[in-house]
C-alpha positions in Angstrom: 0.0 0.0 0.0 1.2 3.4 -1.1 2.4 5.4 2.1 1.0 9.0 2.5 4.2 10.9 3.6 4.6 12.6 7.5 5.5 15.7 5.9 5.9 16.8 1.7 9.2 17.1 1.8 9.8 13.4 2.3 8.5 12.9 -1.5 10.3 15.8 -3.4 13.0 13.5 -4.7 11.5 10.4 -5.4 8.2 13.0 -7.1 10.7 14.6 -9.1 12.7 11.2 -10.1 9.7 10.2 -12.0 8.5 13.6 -13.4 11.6 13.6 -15.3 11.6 10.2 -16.6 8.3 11.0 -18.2 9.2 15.1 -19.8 13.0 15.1 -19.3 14.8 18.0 -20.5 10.8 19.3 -21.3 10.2 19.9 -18.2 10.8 23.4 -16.9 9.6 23.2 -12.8 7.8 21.0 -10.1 6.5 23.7 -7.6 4.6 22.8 -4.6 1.7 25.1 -3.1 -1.0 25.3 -0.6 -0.9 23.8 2.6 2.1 21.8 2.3 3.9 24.4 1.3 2.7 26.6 3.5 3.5 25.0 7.1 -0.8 23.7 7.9 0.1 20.3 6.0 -1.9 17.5 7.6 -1.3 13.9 6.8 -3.6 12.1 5.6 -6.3 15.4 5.5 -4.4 17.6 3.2 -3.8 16.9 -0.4 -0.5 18.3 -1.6 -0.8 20.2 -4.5 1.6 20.3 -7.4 2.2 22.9 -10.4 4.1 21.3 -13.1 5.7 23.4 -15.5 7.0 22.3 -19.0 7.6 23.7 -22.3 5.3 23.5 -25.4 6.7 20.4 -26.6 6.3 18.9 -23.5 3.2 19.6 -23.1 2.3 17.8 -25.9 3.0 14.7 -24.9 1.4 15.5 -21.5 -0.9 12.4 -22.1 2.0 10.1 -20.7 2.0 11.4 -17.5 -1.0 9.4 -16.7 0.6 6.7 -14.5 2.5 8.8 -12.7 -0.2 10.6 -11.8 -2.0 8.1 -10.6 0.7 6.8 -8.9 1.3 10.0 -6.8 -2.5 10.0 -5.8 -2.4 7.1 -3.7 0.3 9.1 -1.7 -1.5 12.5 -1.0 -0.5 13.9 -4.2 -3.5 15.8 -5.9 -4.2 15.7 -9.3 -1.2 18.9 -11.1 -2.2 21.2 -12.6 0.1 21.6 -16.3 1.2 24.8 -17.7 3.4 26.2 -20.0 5.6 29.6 -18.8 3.8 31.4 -21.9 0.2 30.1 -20.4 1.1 31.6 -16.9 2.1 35.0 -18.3 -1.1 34.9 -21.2 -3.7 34.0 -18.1 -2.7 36.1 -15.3 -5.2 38.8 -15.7 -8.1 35.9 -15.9 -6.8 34.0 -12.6 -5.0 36.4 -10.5 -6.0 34.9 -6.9 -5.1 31.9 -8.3 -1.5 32.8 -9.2 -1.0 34.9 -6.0 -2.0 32.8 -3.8 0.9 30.0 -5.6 3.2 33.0 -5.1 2.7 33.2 -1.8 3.2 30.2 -0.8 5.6 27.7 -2.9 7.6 25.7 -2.7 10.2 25.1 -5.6 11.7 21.5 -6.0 12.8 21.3 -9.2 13.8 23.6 -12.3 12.7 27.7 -12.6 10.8 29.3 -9.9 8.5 30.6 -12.4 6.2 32.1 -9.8 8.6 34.1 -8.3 8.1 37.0 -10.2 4.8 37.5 -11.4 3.1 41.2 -11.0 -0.7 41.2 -10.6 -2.6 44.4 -11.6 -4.6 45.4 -8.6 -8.0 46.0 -11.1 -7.7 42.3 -12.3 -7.1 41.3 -8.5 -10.0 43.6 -7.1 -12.6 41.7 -9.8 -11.9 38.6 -9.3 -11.9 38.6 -5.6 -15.6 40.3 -5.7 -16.3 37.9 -8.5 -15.0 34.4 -6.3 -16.4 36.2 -3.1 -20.2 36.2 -4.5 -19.7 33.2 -6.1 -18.6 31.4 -2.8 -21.7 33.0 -0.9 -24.3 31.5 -3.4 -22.5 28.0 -3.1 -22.5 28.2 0.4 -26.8 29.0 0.5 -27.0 26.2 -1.9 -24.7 23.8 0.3 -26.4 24.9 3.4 -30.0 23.7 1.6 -29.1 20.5 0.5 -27.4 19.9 4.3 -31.5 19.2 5.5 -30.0 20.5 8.5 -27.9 18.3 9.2 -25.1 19.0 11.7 -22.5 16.4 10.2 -23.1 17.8 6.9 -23.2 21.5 7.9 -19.6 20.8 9.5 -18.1 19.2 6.1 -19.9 21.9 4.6 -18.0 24.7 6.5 -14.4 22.5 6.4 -14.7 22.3 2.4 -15.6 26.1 2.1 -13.2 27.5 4.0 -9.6 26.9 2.4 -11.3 28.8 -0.9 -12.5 32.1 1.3 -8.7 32.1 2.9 -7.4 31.9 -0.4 -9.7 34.9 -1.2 -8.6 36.7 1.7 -5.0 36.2 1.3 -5.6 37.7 -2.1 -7.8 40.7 -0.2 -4.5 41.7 2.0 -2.1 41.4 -1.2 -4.5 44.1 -2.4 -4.8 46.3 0.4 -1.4 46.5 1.7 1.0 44.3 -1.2 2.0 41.1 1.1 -0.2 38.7 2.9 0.4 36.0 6.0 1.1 32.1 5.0 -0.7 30.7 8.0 -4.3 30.5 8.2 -4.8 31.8 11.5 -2.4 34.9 10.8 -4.8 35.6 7.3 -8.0 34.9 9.8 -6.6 37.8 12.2 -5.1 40.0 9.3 -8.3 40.6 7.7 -10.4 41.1 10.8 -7.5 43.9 11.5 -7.9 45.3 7.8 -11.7 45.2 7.7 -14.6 45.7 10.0 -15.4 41.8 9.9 -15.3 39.7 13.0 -12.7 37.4 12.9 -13.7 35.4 15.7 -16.4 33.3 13.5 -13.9 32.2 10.7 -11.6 30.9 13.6 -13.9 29.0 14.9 -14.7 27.5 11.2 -10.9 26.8 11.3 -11.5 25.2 14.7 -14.0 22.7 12.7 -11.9 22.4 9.7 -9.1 21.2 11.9 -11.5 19.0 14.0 -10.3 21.0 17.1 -13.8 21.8 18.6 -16.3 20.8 21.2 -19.2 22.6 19.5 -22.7 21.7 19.6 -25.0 20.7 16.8 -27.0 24.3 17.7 -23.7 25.9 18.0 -22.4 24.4 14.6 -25.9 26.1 13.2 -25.5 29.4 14.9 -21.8 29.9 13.5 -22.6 28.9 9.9 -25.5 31.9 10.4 -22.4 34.6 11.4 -20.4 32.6 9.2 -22.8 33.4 6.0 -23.5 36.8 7.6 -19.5 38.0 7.7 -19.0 36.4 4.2 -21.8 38.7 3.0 -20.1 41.6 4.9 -16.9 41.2 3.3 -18.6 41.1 -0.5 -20.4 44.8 0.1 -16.6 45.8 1.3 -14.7 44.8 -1.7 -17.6 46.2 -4.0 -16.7 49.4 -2.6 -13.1 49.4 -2.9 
């Protein structure tokens, strides 16, 4: 059975052994981002997410990357995500929370650190995170309605929505003052600085993300409600901005 490792770094040389033997001299970087890169890895909860980076003719014969893919699942890895340099710099405008938030926390472990130096144009950054914000809040109605009310669900519900609105909110800071935390916690307590939100309610999400509370099924209900409420609070900020 494939092992899923104590900590990411225990798989960066054997990960980019096999990366290579499938684009060799094609492929351009293996960057890690997310979680494990940015110190809230948990084994066997977090996936560890991988950028691969290659040139165009590599990428044309991305197609044979399909066992090693699937080999890397079974041990945490998720599912790359395959670029070309030129696609990066052609689609920053389009996903700029997307790249930022890779920016901000990487980790390189293999080739160019392509990431390194992207620029982000606060306009592109501003839309998108008003765009992902309102998005996220109709989602998270929806979820809520097809929960029935039930706490268990209303809990996973919560855990699965939360790592997007951090990624939002790390964006948010990048905006408003050009840097942003790498811990959740520190993003949590940065934007409740930066804004008039309360950030006692998405700290107790991250409580229930982590599975480090005692909470009642009424209390579970009662957060998601402030939860909902704040998430709503921060959309009429940015569309204001």
């Amino acid at each position: 059975m494939a092992k899923i490792p104590e900590k990411p770094q225990d798989i960066f040389v054997p990960l980019t052994q096999d990366y290579l033997k499938v684009f060799g001299n094609e492929l351009v970087a293996l960057i890690i981002y997310g979680s494990a890169a940015g110190g809230s890895y948990i084994r066997g909860k977090s996936d560890i997410n991988l950028l691969v980076v290659t040139t165009a003719a590599g990428m044309d014969n991305f197609t044979d990357v399909l066992a090693t893919v699937k080999a890397w699942r079974k041990r945490g890895v998720a599912v790359p995500l395959l670029m070309t340099v030129s696609f990066i710099e052609s689609s920053l405008d389009s996903y700029p929370v997307e790249y930022l938030n890779m920016k901000s926390s990487h980790i390189l472990i293999y080739g160019a650190d392509v990431l390194s130096g992207l620029e982000f144009k606060p306009a592109d950054l501003r839309l998108q995170i008003e765009r992902e914000l309102r998005g996220k809040l109709l989602l998270l109605r929806q979820g809520f309605l097809e929960t029935e009310g039930k706490v268990r669900q209303i809990r996973q519900l919560i855990s699965n929505s939360l790592t997007a609105f951090i990624s939002i909110f790390n964006a948010l800071i990048y905006y408003k003052q050009g840097a942003a935390p790498h811990d959740r916690r520190e993003t949590i307590k940065e934007i409740g600085r930066l804004f008039t939100i309360d950030p006692t309610v998405f700290i107790l999400c991250a409580d229930i993300k982590e599975g480090r509370d005692n909470l009642s099924g009424e209390e579970v209900v009662d957060i998601f409600r402030k939860y909902l409420k704040e998430v709503n609070n921060i959309c009429n900020i940015v569309d204001g901005l």
